[in-house]
Backbone bond lengths (Angstrom), bond angles and torsions (degrees), N, CA, C in turn:
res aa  C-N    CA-C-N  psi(-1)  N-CA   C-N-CA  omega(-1)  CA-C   N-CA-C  phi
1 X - - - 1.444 - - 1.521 108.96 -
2 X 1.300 111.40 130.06 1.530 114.94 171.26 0.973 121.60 -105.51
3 X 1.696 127.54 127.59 1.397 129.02 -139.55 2.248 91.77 -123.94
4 X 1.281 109.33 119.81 1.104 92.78 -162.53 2.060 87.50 -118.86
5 X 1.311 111.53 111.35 2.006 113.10 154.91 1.693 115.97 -25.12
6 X 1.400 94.29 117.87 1.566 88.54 163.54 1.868 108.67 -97.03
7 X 1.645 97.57 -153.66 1.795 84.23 166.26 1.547 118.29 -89.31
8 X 1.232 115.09 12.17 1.176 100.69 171.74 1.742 85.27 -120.08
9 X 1.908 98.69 148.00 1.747 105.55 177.83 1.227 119.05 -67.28
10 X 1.295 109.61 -36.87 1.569 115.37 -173.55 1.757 119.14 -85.50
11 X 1.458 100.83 14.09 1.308 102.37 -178.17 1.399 97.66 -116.03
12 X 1.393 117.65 146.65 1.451 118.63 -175.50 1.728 117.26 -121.93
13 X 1.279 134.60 144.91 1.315 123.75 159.09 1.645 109.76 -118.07
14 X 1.412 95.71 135.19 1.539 103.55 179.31 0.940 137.59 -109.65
15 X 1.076 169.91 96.39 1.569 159.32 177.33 1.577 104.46 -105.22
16 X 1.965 75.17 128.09 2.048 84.34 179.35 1.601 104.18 -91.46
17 X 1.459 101.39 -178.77 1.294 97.31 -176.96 1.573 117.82 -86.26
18 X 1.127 124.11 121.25 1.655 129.02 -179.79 1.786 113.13 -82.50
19 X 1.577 110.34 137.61 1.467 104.42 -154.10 2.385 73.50 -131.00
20 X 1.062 112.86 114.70 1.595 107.93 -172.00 2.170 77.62 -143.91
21 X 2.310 73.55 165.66 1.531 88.18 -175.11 1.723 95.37 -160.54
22 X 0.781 118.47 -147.59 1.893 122.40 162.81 1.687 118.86 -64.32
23 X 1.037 102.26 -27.47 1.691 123.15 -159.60 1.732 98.48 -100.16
24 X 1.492 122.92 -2.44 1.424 110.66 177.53 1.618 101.36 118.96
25 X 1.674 116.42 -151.56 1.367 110.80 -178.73 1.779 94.34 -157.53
26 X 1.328 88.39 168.99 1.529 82.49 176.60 2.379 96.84 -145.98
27 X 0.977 102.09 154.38 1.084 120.65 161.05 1.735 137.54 168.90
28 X 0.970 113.53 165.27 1.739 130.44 -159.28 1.523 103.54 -70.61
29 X 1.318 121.56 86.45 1.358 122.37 171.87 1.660 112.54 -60.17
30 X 1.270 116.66 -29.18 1.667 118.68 -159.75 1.714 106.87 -142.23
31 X 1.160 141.64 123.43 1.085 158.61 163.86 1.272 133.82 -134.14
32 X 1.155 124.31 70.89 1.477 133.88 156.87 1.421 111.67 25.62
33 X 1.338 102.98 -79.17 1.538 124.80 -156.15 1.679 94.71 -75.01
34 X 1.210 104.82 -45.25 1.401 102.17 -162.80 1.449 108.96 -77.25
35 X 1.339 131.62 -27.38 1.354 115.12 167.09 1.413 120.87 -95.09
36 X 0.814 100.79 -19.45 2.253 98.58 151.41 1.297 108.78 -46.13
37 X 1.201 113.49 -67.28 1.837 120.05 175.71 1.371 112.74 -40.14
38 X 1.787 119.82 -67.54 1.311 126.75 -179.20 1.375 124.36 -38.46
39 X 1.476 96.46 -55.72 1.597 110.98 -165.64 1.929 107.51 -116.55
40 X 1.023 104.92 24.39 1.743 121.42 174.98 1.902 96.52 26.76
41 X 1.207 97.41 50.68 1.656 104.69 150.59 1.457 138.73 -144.17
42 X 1.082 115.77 126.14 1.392 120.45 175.32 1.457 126.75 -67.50
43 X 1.078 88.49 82.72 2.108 97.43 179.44 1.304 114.87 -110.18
44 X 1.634 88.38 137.94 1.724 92.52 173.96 1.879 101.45 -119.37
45 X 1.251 103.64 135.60 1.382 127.55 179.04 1.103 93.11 -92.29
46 X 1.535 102.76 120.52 1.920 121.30 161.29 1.107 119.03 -95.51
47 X 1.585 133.50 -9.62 1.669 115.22 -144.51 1.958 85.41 -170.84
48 X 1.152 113.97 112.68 1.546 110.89 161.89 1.807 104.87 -109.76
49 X 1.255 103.98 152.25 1.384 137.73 -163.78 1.564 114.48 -114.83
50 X 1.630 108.94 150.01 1.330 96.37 171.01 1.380 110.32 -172.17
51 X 1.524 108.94 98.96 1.445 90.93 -163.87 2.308 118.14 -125.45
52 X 0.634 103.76 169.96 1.616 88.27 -176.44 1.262 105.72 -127.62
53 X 1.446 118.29 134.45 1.524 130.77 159.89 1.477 121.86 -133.63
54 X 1.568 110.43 166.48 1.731 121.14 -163.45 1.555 78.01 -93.51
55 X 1.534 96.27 148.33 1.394 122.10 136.92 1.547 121.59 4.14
56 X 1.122 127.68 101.04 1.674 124.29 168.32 1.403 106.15 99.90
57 X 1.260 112.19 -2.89 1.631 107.88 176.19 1.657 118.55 -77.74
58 X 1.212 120.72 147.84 1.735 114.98 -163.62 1.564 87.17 -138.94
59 X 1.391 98.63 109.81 1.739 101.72 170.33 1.440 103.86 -95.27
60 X 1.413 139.71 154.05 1.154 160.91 172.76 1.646 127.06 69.41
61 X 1.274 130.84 -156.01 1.541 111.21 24.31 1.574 110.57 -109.47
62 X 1.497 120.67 127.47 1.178 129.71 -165.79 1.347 107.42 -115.08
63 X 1.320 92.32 155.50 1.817 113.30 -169.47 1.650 119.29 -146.86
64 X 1.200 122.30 144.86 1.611 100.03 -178.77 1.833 89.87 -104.01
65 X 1.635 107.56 155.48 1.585 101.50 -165.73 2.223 87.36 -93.08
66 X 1.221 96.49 -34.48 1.815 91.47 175.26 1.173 98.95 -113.01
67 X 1.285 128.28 178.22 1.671 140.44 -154.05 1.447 103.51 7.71
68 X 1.110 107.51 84.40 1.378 117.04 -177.78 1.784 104.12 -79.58
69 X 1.424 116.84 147.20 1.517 113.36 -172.08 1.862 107.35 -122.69
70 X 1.509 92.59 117.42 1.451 87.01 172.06 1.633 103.57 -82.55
71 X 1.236 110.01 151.62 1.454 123.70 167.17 1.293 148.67 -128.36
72 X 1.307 130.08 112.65 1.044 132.34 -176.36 1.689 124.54 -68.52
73 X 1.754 119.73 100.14 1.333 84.35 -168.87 1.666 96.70 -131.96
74 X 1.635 107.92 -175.85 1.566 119.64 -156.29 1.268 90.85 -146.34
75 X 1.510 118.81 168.01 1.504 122.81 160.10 1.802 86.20 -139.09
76 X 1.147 89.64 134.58 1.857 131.90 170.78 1.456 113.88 -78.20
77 X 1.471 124.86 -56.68 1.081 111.70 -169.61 2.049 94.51 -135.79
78 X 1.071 90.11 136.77 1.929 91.67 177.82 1.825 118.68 80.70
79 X 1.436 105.83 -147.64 1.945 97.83 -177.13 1.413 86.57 -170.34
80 X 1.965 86.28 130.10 1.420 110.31 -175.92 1.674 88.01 -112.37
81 X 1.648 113.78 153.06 1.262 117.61 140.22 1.643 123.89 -71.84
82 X 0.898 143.62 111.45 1.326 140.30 -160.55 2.068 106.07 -115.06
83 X 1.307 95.31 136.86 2.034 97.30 -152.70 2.014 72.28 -124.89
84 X 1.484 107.91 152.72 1.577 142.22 167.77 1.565 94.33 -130.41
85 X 1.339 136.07 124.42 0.981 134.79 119.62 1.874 148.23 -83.64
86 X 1.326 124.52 90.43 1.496 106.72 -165.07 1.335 114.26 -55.73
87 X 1.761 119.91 122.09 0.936 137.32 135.02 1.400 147.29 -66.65
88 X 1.438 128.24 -3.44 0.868 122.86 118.19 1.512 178.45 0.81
89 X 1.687 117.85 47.91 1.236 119.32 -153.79 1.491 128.22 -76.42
90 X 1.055 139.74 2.43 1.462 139.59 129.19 1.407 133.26 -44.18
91 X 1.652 104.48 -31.03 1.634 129.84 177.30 1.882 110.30 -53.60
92 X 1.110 87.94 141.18 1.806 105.10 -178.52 1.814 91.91 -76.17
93 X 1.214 118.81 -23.12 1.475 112.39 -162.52 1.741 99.04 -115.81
94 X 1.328 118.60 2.10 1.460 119.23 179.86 1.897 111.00 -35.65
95 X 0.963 118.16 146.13 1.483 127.87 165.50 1.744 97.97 65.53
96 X 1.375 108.72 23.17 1.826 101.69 165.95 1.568 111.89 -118.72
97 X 1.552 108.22 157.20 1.375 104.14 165.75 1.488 115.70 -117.64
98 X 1.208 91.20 173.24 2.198 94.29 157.48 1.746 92.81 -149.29
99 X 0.704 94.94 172.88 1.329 121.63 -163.25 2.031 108.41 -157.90
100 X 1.540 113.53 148.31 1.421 128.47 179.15 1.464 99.40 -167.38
101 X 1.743 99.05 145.83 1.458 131.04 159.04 1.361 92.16 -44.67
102 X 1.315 113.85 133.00 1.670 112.36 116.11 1.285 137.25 -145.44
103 X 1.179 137.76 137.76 1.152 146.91 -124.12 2.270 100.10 -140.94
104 X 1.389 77.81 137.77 1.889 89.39 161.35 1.014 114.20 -64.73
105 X 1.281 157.50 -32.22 1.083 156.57 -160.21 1.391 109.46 -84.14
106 X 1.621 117.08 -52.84 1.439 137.00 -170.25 1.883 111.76 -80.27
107 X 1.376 101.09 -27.40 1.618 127.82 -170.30 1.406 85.75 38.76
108 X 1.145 127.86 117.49 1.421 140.86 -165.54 1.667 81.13 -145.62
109 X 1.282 106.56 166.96 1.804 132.00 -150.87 1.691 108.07 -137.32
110 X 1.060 131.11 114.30 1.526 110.00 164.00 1.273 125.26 -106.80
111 X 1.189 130.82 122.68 1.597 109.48 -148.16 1.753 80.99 -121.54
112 X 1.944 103.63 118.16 1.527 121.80 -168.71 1.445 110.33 -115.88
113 X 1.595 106.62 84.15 2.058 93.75 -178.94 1.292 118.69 -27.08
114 X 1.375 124.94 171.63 1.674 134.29 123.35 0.876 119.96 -9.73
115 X 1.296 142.18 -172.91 1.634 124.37 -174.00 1.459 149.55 -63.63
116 X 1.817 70.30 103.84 1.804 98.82 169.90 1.696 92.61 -144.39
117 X 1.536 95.85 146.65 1.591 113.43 172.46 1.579 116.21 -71.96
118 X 1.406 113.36 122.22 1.677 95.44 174.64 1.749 105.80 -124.83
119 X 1.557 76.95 167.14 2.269 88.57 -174.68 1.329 92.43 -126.50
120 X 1.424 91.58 -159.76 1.613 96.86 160.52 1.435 80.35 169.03
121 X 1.733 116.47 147.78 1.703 134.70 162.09 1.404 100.97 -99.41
122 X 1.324 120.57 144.55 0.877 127.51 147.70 2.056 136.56 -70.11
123 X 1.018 132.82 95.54 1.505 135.33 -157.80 1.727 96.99 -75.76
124 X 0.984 137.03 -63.93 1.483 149.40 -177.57 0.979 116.26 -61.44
125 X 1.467 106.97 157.40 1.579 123.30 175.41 1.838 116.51 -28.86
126 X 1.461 89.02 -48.68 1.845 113.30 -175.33 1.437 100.13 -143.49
127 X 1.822 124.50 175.09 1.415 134.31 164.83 1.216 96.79 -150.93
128 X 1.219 119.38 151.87 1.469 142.29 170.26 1.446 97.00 -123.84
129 X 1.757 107.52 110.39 1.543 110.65 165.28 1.589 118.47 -124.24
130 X 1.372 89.99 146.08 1.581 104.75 -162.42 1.565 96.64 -100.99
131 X 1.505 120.49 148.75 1.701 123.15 151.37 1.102 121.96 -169.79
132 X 1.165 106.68 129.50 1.412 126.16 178.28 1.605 99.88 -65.00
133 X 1.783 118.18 149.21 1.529 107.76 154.59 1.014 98.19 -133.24
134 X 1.156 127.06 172.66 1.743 138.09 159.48 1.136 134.01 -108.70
135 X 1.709 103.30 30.43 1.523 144.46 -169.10 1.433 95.49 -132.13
136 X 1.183 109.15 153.28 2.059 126.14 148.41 1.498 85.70 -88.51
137 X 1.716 103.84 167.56 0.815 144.05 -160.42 1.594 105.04 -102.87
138 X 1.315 121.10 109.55 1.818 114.66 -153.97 1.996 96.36 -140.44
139 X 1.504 115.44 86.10 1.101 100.97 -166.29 1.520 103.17 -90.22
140 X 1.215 122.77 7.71 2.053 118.19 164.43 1.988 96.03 -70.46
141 X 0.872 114.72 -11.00 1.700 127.81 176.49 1.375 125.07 -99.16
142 X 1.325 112.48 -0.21 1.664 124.64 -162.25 1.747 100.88 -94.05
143 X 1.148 105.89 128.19 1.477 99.53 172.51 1.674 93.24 -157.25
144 X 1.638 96.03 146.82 1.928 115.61 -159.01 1.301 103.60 -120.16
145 X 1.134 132.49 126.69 1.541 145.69 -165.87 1.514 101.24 -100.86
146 X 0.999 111.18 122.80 1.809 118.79 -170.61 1.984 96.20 -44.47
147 X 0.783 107.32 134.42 1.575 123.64 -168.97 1.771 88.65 -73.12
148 X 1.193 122.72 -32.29 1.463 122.35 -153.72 1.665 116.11 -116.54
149 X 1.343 98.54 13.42 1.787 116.85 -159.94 1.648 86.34 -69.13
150 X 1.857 92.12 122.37 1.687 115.99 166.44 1.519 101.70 -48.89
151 X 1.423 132.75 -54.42 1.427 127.07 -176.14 1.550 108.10 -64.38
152 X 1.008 153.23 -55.10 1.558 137.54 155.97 1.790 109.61 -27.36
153 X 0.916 89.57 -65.30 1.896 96.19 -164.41 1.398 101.05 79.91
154 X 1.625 145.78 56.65 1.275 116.48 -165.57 1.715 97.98 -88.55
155 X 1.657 113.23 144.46 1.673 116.89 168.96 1.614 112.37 -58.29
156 X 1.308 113.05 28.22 1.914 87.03 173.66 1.412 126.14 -23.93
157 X 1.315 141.54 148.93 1.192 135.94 -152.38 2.011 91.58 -127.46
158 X 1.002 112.52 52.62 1.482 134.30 -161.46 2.015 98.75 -70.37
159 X 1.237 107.33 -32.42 1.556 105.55 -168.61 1.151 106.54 35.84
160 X 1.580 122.86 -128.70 1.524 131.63 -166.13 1.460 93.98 -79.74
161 X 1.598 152.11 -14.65 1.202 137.25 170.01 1.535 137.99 -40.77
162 X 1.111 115.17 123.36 1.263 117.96 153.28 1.506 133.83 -80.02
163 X 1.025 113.90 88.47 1.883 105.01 176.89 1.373 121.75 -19.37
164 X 1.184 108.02 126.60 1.718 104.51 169.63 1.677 101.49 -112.47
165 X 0.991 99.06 92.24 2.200 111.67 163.03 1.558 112.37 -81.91
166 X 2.083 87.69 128.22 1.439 79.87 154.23 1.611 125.25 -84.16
167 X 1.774 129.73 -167.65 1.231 106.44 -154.51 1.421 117.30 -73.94
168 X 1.575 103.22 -20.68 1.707 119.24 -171.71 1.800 95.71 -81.20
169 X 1.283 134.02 14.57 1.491 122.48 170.32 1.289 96.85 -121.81
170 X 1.585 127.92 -3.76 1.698 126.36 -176.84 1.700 103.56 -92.11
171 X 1.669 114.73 -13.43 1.515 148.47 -163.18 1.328 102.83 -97.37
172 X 1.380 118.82 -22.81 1.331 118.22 -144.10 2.299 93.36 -65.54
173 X 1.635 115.45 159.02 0.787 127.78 163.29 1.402 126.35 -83.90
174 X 1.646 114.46 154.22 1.565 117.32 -145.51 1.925 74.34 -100.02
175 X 1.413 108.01 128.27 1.612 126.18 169.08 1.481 103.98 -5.13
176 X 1.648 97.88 -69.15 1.785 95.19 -141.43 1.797 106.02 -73.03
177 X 1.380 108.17 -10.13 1.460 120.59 163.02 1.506 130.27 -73.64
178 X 1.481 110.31 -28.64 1.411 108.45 176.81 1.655 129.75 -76.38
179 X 1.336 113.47 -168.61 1.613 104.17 -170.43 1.348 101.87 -91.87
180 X 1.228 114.29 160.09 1.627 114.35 169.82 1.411 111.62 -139.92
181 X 1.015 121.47 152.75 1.753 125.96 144.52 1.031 151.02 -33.30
């Protein structure tokens, strides 16, 4: 697996190694051992995810404010832009994002600590996204960071798109108002 730094340190992008021929491909999305080693952490994943959206849809950016869930995530079928924001206010990187493609084809990895807010656009027709957390799922804890907050500035890669929000991402709160860590 090749583990590539974004601009934030604690955020990771991964791509495992893909082994393909006429007959399809095969490779190791998840390994214990091997991302303990990579990324010198001991995580345990409680809860995998899996959800599908059309073209132009913009989920988040969501965060839990207690049992906060880091997440590991992938897209299966199609290419999401996928956004980390650190939430975090002690953090050297507080109030920044990064953001990366990822794509079925590439099976690319986003590896999203504990608290940081994440989104993701959908680029394709459809996406199938996968994620591991190392949280349950606690929505009296759920809170959504305005997808569009002037203080982020995030680059969505929107071209001719229109966002499609559900109502709790049209709700979402402007950064310098929400809760943090």
């Amino acid at each position: 697996m090749l583990v590539t730094d974004t601009d934030i340190p604690d955020v990771k992008l991964l791509t495992p190694k893909k082994f393909g021929d006429e007959r399809g491909f095969f490779l190791e999305s998840y390994n214990k051992k091997t991302f303990e080693q990579l990324l010198g952490l001991d995580i345990e994943f409680v809860q995998d995810n899996h959800s599908r959206s059309a073209k132009g849809v913009l989920r988040g950016l969501h965060y839990q404010i207690k049992q906060p869930q880091g997440k590991l995530v992938r897209v299966t079928a199609g290419q999401v832009f996928d956004v980390a924001v650190d939430m975090r206010k002690d953090s050297k990187t507080f109030g920044q994002w990064t953001g990366a493609v990822l794509t079925a084809e590439g099976q690319e990895q986003f590896w999203v600590p504990a608290g940081f807010a994440h989104g993701f656009l959908v680029l394709s027709d459809s996406a199938d996204f996968l994620y591991k957390t190392t949280d349950y799922y606690a929505p009296e804890y759920e809170r959504t960071v305005a997808w569009d907050d002037a203080d982020l500035a995030i680059d969505w890669p929107l071209g001719d798109l229109t966002p499609v929000l559900s109502n709790k991402d049209q709700q979402g709160t402007a950064f310098n108002q929400a809760e943090t860590f």
